[in-house]
C-alpha positions as CSV (number, residue, x, y, z in Angstrom):
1,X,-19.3,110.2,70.0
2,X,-17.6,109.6,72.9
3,X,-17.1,106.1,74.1
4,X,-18.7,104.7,77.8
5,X,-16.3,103.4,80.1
6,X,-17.6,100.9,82.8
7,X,-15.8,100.5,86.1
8,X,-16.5,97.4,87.9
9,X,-15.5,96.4,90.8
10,X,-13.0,93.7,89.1
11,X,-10.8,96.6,86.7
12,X,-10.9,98.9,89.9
13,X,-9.1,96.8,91.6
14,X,-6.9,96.1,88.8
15,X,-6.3,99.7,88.5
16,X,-5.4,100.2,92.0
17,X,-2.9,97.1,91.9
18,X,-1.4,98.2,89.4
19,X,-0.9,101.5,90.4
20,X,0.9,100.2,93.5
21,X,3.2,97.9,91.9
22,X,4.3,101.2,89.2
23,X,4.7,103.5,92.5
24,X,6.4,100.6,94.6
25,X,8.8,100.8,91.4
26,X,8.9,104.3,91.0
27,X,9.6,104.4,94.8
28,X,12.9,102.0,94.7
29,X,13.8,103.9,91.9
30,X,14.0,107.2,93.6
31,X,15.5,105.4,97.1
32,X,18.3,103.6,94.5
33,X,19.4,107.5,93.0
34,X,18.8,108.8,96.5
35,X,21.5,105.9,98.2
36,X,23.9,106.8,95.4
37,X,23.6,110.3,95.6
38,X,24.2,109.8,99.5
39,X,27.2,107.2,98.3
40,X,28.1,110.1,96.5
41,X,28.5,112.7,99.0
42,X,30.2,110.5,101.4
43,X,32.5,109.3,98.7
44,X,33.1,113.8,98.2
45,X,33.4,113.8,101.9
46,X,35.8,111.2,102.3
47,X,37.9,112.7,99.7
48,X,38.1,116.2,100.9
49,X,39.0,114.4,104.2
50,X,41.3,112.7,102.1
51,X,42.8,116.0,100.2
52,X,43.3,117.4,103.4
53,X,45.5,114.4,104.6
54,X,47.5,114.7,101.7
55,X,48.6,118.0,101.8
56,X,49.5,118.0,105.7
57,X,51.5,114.9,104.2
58,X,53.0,116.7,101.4
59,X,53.4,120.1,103.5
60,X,55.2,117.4,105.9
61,X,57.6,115.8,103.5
62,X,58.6,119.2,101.8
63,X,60.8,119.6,105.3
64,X,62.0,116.1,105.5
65,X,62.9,115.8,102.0
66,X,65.4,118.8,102.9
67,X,66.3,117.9,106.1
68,X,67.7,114.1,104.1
69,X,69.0,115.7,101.3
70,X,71.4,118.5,104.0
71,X,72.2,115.2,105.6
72,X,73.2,113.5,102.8
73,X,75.7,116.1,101.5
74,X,76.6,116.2,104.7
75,X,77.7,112.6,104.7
76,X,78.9,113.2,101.2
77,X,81.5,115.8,102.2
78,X,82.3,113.3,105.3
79,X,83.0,110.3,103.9
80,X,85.1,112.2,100.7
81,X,87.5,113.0,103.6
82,X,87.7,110.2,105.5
83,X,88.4,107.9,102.4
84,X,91.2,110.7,102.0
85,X,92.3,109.9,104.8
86,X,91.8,106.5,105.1
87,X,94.3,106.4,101.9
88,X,96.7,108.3,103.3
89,X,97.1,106.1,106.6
90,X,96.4,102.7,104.1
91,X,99.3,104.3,102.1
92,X,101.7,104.9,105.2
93,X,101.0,101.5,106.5
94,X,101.7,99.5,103.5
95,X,105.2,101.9,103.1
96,X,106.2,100.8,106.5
97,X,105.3,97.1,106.1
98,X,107.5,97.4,102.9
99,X,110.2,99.1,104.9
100,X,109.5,96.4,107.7
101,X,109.9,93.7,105.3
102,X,112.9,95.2,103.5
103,X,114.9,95.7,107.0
104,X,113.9,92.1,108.1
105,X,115.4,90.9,104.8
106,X,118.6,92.9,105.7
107,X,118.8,91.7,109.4
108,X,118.2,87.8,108.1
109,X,121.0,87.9,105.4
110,X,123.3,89.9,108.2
111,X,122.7,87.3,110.6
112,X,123.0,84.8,108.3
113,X,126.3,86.0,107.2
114,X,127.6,86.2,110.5
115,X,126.5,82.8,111.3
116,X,128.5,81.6,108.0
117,X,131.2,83.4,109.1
118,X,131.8,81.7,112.2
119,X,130.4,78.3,110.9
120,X,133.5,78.3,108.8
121,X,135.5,78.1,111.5
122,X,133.7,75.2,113.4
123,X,135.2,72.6,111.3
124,X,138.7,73.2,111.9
125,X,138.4,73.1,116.2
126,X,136.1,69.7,115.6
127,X,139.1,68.8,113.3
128,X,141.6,69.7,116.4
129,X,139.3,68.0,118.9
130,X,139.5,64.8,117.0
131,X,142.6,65.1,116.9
132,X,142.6,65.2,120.5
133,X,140.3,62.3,121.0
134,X,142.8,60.5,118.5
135,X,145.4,60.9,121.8
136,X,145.9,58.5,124.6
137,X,147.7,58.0,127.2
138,X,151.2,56.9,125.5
139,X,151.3,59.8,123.6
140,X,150.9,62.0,126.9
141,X,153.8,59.9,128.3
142,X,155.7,60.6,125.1
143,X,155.8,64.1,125.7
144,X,156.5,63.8,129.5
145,X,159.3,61.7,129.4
146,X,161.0,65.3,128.6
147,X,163.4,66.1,130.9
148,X,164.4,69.4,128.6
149,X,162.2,69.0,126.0
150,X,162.6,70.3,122.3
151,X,162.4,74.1,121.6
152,X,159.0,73.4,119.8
153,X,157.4,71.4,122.4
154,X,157.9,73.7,124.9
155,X,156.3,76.2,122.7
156,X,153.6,74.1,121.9
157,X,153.1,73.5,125.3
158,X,153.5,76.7,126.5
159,X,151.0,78.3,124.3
160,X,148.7,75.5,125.7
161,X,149.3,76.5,129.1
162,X,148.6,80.4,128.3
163,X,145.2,78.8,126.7
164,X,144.5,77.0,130.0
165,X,145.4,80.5,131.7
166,X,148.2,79.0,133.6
167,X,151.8,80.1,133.7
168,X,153.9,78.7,131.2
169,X,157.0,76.8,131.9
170,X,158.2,73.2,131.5
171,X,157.0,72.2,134.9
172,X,153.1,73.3,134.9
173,X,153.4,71.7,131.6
174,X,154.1,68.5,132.9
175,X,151.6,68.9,135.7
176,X,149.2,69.2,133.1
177,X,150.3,66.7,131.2
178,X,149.9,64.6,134.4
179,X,146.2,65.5,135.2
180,X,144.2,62.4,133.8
181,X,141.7,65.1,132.6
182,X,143.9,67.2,130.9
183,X,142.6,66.1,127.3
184,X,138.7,66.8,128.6
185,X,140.2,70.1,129.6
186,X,140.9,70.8,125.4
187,X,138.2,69.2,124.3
188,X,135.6,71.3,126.8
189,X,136.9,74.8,127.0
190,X,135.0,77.6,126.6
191,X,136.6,79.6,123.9
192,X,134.1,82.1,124.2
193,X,134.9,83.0,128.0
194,X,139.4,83.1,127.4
195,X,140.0,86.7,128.1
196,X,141.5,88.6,125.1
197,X,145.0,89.2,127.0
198,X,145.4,85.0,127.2
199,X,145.1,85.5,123.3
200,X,147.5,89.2,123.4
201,X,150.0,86.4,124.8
202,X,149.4,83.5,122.7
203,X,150.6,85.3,119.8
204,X,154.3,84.9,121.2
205,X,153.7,81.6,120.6
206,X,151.7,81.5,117.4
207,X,153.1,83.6,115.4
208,X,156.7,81.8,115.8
209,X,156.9,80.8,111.9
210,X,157.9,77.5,113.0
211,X,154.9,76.9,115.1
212,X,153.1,74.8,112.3
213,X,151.2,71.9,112.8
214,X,153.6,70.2,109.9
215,X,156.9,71.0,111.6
216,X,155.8,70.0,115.1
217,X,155.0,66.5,113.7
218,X,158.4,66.1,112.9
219,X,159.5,66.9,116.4
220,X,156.6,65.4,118.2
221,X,153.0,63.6,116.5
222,X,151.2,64.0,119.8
223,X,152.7,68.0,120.1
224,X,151.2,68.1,116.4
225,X,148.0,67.3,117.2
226,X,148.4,70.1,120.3
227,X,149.2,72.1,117.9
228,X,146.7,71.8,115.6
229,X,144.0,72.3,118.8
230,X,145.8,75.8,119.6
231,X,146.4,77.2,116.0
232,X,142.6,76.2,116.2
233,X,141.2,77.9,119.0
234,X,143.1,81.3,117.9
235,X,141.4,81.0,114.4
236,X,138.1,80.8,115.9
237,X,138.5,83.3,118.9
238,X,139.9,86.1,115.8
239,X,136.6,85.1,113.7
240,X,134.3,85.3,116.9
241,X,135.6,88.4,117.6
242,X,135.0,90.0,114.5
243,X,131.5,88.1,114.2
244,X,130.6,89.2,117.4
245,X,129.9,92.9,117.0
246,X,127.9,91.8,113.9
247,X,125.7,89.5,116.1
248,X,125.1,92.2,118.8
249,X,124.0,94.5,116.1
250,X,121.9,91.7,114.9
251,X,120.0,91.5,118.0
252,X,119.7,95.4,118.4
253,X,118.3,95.3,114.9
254,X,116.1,92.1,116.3
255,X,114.7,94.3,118.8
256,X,114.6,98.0,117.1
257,X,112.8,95.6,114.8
258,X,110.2,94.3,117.7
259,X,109.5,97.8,118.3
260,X,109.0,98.9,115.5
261,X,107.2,95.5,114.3
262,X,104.8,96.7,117.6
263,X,104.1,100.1,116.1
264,X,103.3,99.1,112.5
265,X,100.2,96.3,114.1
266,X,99.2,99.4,116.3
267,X,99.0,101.2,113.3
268,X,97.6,98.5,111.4
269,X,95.1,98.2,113.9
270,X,94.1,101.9,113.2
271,X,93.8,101.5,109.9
272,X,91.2,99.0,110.5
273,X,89.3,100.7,112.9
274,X,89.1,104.0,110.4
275,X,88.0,101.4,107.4
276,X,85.5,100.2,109.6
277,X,84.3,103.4,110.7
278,X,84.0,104.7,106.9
279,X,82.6,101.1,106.1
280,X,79.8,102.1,108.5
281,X,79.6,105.5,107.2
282,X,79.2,104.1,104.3
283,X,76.3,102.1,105.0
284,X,74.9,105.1,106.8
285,X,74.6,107.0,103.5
286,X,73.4,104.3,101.2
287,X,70.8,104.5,103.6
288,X,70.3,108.2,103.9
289,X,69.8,107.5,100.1
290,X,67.1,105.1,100.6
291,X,65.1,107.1,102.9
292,X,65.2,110.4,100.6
293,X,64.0,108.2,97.4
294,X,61.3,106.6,99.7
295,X,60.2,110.4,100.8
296,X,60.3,111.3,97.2
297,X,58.4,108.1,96.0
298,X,55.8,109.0,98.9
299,X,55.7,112.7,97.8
300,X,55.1,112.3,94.5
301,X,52.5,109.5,95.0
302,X,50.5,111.8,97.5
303,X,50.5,114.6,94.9
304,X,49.4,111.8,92.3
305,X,46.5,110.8,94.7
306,X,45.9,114.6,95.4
307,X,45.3,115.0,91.8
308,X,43.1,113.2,91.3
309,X,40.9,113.4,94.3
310,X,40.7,117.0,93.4
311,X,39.3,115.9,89.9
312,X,37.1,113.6,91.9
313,X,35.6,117.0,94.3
314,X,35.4,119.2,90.8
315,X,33.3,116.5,89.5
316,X,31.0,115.9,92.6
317,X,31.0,119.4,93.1
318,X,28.0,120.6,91.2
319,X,25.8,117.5,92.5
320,X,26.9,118.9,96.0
321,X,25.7,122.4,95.1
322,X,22.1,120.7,93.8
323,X,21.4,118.7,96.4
């Protein structure tokens, strides 16, 4: 037997609330898988947008990526010769500061000899020129009082009167022994500026065997110490003129050495300008490297990002095709 239902007013209205509240849900329902199928499709959009991007990128790098790499073997090959020849000029340079410093050593110690040389002699005229200063006038007038003096003061004094550049004889002896300034005279001469014929002529006089400080003491004390002051001045005239060509070829040396000293800081100078330019070259590749590893990092992360966009399409594809 089949059951009676009664509808009142009161369940109708029931029914019909109800019935709005299940299609209001069934509504949002739809509206929520309808926005994400939308979400969907924009999200599939975005990444074929997105695909597209990255292979213009990658087609884009692909060039680059060559383009570095050319110019880094290029730089390569570049800076492998100029270190080459950066060597060979370091090489040259530091073989000509060696030579430098071995020829400055040489020129020092020749100079230095010279110097010695002629030093050696210095003590024996300041020994004569004290012995000068040890003079005064009674010793002067010793020898004046002459009227034919001894054989060795008149050598004595005529060597000092070829010294003096004067002729020699008794009489311009004493005239010089009579010239209040004739001891200044000895003590002040320029031994460097007596012509090499006064000393030609001296040598009469000098090279008399008896024409020793020692001997002439016995004749005369004040002729001694004359003497003594010419024997001197000979010694040191024969030492500076042997010294002398050493110390012109010492300054020759000085200034070949200028010269050259000039040429090795010009060199020396190039040698720093090529280091710096293959410093910078340098620098120039390491970052030639940097920019091909960041084109490679970017590469390969766009093909990363490709991939998987592409399994993102696949797997939106069918939902596509369906709606």
């Amino acid at each position: 037997m089949r059951r009676r239902y009664y509808i009142t007013p009161s369940s109708y209205l029931d029914l019909i609330n109800t019935f709005s509240r299940m299609s209001l849900s069934e509504k949002m329902k739809i509206q929520s898988i309808r926005d994400r199928f939308f979400n969907g499709l924009s999200k599939l959009t975005e990444a074929t947008d997105l695909i597209k991007e990255m292979q213009e990128e990658i087609v884009a790098l692909g060039p680059k990526i060559e383009h570095k790499s050319k110019d880094i073997e290029f730089l390569m090959e570049k800076l492998q010769k100029d270190s080459e020849a950066v060597e060979q000029v370091r090489a040259l340079v530091k073989m000509e500061e060696q030579t430098m410093g071995e020829e400055t050593r040489i020129v020092k110690e020749y100079a230095e000899q010279a110097t010695e040389e002629l030093n050696a002699v210095l003590p024996s005229v300041q020994k004569a020129i004290a012995a000068l200063d040890a003079l005064d006038k009674a010793d002067i007038s010793e020898i004046r009082v002459y009227t034919s003096p001894p054989d060795l003061v008149l050598t004595v004094m005529n060597a000092v009167c070829t010294l003096l550049q004067k002729k020699p004889g008794w009489t311009t002896a004493k005239l010089l022994l009579a010239d209040p300034g004739f001891l200044k005279k000895l003590v002040t001469i320029d031994i460097d500026s007596i012509p090499e014929k006064v000393f030609i002529k001296l040598r009469r006089y000098s090279k008399d065997p008896s024409f020793t400080p020692d001997k002439v003491g016995v004749v005369s004390t004040a002729c001694r110490s004359l003497c003594l002051w010419v024997l001197a001045v000979e010694n040191y005239h024969e030492v500076h003129k042997n010294v002398a060509p050493k110390q012109m070829k010492v300054e020759e040396a000085k200034e070949a050495l200028k010269i050259a000293q000039k040429k090795l800081e010009e060199k020396q100078k190039m040698l720093q300008m090529i280091e710096s330019h293959q410093l910078n070259l340098q620098q120039h590749y390491n970052e030639s490297i940097w920019e091909k590893e960041e084109l490679d990092r970017r590469k390969v992360l766009a093909t990363q990002r490709l991939h998987r966009a592409a399994i993102l399409t696949a797997a939106l594809a069918d939902e596509k095709v369906n709606l």
